[in-house]
PDB file of the backbone (N, CA, C, O) and the ligand in Angstrom, with CONECT records:
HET     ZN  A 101       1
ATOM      1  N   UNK A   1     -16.388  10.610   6.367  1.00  0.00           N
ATOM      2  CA  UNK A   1     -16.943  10.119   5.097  1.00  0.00           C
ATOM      3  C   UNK A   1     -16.951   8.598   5.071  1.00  0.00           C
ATOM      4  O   UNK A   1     -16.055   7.985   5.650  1.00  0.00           O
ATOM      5  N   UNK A   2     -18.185   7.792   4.253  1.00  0.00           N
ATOM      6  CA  UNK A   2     -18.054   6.562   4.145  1.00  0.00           C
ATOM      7  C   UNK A   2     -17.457   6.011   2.965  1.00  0.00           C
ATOM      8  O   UNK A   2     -18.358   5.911   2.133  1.00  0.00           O
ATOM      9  N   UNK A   3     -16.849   5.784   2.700  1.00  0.00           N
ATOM     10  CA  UNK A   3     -16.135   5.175   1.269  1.00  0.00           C
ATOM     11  C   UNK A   3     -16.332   3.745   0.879  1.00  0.00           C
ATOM     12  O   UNK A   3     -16.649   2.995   1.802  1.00  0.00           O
ATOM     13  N   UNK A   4     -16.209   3.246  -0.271  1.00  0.00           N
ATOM     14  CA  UNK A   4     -16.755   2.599  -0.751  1.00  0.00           C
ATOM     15  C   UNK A   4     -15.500   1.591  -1.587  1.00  0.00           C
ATOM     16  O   UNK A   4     -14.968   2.068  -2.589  1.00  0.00           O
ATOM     17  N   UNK A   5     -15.123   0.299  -1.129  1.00  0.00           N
ATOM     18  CA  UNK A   5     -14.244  -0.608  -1.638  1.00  0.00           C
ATOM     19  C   UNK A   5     -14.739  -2.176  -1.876  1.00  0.00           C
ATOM     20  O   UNK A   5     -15.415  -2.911  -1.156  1.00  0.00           O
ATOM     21  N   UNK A   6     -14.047  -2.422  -3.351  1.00  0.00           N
ATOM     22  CA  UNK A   6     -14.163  -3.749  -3.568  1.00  0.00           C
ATOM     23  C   UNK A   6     -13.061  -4.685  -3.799  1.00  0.00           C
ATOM     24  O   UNK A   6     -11.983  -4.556  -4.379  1.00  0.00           O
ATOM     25  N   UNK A   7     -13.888  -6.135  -2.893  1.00  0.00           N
ATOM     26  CA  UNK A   7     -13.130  -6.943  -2.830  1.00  0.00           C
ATOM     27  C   UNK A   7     -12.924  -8.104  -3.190  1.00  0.00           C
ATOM     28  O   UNK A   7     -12.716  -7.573  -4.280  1.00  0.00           O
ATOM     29  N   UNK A   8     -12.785  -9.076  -3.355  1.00  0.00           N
ATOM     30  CA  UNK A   8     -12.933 -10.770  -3.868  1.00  0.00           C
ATOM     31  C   UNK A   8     -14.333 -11.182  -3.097  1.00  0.00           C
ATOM     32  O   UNK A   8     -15.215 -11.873  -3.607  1.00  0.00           O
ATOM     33  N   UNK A   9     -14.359 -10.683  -1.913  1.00  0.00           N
ATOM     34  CA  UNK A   9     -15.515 -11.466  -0.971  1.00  0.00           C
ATOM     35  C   UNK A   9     -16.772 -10.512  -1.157  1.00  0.00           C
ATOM     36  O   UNK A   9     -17.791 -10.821  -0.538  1.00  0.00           O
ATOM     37  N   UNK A  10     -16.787  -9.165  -2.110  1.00  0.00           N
ATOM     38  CA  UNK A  10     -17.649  -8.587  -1.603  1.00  0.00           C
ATOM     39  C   UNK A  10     -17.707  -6.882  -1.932  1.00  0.00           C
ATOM     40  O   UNK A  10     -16.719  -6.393  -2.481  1.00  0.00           O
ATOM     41  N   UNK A  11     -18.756  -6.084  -1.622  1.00  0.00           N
ATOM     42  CA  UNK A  11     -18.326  -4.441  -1.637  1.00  0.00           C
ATOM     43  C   UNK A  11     -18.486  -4.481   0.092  1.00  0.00           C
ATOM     44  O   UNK A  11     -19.204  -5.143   0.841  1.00  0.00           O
ATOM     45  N   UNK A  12     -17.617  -3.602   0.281  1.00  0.00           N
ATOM     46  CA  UNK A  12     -17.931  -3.251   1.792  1.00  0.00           C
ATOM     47  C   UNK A  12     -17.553  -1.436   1.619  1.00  0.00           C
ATOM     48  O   UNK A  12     -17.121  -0.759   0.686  1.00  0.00           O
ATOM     49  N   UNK A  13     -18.067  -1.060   3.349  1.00  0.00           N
ATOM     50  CA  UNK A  13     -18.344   0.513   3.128  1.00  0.00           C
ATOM     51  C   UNK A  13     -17.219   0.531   4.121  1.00  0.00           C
ATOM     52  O   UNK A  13     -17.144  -0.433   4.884  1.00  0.00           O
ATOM     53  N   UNK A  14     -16.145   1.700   4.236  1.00  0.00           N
ATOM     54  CA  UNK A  14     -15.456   1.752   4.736  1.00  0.00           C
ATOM     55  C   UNK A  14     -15.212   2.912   5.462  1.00  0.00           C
ATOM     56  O   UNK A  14     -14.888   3.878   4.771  1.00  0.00           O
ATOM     57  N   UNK A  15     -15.298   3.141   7.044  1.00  0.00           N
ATOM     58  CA  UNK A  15     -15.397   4.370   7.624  1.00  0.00           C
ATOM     59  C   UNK A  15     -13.644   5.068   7.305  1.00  0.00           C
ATOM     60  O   UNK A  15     -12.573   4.552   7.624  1.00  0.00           O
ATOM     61  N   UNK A  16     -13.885   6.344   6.600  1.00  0.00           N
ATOM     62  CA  UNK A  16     -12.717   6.850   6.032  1.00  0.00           C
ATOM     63  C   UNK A  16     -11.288   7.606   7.350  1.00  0.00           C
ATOM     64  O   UNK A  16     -10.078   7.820   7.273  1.00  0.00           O
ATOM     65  N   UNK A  17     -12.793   7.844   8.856  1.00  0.00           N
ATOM     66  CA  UNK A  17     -12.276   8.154   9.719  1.00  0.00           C
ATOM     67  C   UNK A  17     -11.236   7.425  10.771  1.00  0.00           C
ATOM     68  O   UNK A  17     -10.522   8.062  11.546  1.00  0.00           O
ATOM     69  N   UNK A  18     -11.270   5.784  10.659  1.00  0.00           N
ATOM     70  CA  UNK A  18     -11.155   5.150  11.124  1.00  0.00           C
ATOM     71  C   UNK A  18     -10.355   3.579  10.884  1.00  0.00           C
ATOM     72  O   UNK A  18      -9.653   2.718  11.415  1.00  0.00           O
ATOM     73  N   UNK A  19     -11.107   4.001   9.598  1.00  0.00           N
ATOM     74  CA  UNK A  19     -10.841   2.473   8.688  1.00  0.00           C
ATOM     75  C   UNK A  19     -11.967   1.580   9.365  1.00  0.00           C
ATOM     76  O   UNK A  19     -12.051   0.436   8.919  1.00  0.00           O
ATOM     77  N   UNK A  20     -12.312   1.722   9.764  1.00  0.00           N
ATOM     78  CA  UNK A  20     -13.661   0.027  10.025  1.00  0.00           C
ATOM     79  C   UNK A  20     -14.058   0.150   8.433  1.00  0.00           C
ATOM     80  O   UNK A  20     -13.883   0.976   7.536  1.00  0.00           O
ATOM     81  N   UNK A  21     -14.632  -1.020   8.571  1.00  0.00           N
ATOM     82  CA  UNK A  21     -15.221  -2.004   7.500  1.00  0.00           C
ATOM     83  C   UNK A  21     -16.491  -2.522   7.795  1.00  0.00           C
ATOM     84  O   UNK A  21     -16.579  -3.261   8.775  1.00  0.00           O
ATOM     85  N   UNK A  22     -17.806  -2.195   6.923  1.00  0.00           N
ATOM     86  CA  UNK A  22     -18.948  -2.720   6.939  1.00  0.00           C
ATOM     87  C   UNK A  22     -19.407  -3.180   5.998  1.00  0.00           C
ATOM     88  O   UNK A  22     -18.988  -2.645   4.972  1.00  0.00           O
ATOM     89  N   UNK A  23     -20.322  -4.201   5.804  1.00  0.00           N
ATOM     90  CA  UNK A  23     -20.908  -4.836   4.844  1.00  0.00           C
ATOM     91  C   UNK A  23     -21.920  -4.219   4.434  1.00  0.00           C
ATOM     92  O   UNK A  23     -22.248  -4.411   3.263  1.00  0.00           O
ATOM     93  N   UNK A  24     -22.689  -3.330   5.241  1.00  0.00           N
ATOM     94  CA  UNK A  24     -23.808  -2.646   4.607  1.00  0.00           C
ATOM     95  C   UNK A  24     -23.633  -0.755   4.740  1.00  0.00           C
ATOM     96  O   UNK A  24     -22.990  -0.098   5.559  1.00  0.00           O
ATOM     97  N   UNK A  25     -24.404  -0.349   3.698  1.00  0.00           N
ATOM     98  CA  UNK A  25     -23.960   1.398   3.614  1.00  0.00           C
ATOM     99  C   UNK A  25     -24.451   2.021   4.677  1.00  0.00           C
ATOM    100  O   UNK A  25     -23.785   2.951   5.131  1.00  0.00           O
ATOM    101  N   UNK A  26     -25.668   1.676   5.292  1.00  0.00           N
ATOM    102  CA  UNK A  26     -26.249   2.404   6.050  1.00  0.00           C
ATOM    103  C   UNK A  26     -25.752   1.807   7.767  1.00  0.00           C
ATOM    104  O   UNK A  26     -26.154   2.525   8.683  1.00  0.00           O
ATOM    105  N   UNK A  27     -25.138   0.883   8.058  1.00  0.00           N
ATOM    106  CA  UNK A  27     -24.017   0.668   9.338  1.00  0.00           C
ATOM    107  C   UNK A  27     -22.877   1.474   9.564  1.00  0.00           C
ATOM    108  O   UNK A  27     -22.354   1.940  10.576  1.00  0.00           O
ATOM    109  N   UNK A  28     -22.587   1.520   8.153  1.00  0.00           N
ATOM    110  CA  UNK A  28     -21.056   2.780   8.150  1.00  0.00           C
ATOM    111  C   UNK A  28     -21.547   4.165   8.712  1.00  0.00           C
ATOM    112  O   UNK A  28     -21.135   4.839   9.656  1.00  0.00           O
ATOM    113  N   UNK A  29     -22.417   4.331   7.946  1.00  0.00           N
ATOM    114  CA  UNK A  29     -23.043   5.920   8.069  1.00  0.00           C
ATOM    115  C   UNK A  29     -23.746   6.281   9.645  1.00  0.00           C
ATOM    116  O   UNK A  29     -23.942   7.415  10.080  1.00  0.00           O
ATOM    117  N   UNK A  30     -24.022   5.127  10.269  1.00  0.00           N
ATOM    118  CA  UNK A  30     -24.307   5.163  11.689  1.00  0.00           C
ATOM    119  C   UNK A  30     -23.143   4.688  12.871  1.00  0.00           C
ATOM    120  O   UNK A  30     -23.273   4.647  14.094  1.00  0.00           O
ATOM    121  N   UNK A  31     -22.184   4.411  12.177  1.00  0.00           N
ATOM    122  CA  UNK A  31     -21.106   4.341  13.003  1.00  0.00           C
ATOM    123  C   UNK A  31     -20.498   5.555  12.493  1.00  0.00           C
ATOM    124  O   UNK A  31     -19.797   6.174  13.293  1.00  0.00           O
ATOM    125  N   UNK A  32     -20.614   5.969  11.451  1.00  0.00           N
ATOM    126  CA  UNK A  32     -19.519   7.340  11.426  1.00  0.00           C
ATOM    127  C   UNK A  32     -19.969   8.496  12.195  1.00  0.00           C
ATOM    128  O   UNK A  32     -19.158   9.340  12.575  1.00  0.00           O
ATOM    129  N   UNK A  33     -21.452   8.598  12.493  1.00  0.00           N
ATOM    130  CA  UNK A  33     -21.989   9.672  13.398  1.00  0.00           C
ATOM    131  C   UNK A  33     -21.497   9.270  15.049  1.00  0.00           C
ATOM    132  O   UNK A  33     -21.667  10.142  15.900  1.00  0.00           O
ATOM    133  N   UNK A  34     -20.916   7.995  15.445  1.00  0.00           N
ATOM    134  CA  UNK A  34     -20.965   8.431  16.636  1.00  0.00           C
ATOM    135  C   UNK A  34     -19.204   8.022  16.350  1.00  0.00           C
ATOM    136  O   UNK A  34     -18.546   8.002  17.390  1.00  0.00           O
ATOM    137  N   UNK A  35     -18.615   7.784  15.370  1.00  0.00           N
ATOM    138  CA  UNK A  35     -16.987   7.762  14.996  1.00  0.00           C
ATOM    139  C   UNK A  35     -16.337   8.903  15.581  1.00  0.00           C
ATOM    140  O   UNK A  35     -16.488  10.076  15.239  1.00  0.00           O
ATOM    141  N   UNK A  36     -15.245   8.236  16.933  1.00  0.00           N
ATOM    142  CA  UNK A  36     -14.188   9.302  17.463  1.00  0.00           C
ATOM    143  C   UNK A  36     -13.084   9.592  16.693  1.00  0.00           C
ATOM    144  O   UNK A  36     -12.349  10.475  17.135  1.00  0.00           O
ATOM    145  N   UNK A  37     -12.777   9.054  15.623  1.00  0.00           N
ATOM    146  CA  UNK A  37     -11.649   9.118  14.829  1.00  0.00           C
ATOM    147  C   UNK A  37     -11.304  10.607  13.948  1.00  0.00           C
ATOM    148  O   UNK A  37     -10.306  11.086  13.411  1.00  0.00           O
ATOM    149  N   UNK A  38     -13.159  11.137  14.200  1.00  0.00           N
ATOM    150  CA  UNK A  38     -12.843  12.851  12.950  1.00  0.00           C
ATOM    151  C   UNK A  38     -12.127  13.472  14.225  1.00  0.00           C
ATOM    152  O   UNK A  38     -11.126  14.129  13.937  1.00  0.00           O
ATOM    153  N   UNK A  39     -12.411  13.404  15.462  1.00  0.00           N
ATOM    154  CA  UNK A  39     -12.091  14.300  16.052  1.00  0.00           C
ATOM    155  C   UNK A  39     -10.708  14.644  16.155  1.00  0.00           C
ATOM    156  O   UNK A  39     -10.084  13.915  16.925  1.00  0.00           O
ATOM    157  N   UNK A  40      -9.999  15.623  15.550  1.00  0.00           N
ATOM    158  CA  UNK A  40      -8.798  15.902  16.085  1.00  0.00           C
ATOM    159  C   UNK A  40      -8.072  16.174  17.357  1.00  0.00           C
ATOM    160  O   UNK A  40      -8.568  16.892  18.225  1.00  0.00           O
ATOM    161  N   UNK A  41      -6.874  15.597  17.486  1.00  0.00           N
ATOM    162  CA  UNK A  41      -6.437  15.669  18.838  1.00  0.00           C
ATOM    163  C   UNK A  41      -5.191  16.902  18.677  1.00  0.00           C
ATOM    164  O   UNK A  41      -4.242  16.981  17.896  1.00  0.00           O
ATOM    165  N   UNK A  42      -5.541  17.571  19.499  1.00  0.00           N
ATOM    166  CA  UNK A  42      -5.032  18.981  19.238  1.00  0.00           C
ATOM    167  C   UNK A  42      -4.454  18.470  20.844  1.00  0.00           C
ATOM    168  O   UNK A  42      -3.615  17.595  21.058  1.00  0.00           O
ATOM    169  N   UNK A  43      -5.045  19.150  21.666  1.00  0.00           N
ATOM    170  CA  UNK A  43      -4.632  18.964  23.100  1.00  0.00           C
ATOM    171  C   UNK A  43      -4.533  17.673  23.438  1.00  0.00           C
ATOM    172  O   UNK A  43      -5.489  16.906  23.325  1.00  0.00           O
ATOM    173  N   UNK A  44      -3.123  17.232  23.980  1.00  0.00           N
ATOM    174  CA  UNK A  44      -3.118  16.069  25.053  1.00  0.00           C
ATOM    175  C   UNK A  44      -3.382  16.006  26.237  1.00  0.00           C
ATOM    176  O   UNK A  44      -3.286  14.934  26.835  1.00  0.00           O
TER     177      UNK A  44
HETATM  178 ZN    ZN A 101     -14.882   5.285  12.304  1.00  0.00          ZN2+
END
């Protein structure tokens, strides 16, 4: 999910999987499709 936070400098979109931080909605939403962070690590 992309989430959505505000700050002194700004709104930024925030990948929920990961935590990155983007300035625009539609960068988040294209980094969250190729974001390794949903994937659970079950097997080491
Ligand atoms: Zn991410």
């Amino acid at each position: 999910m992309v989430g959505q936070t505000t700050r002194e400098d700004g709104t930024w979109f925030e990948c929920e999987a990961c935590g990155l931080l983007f300035d625009e909605k539609e960068s988040a939403r294209q980094h969250e499709r190729t974001c390794d962070a949903e994937e659970p690590t079950y097997i080491q």
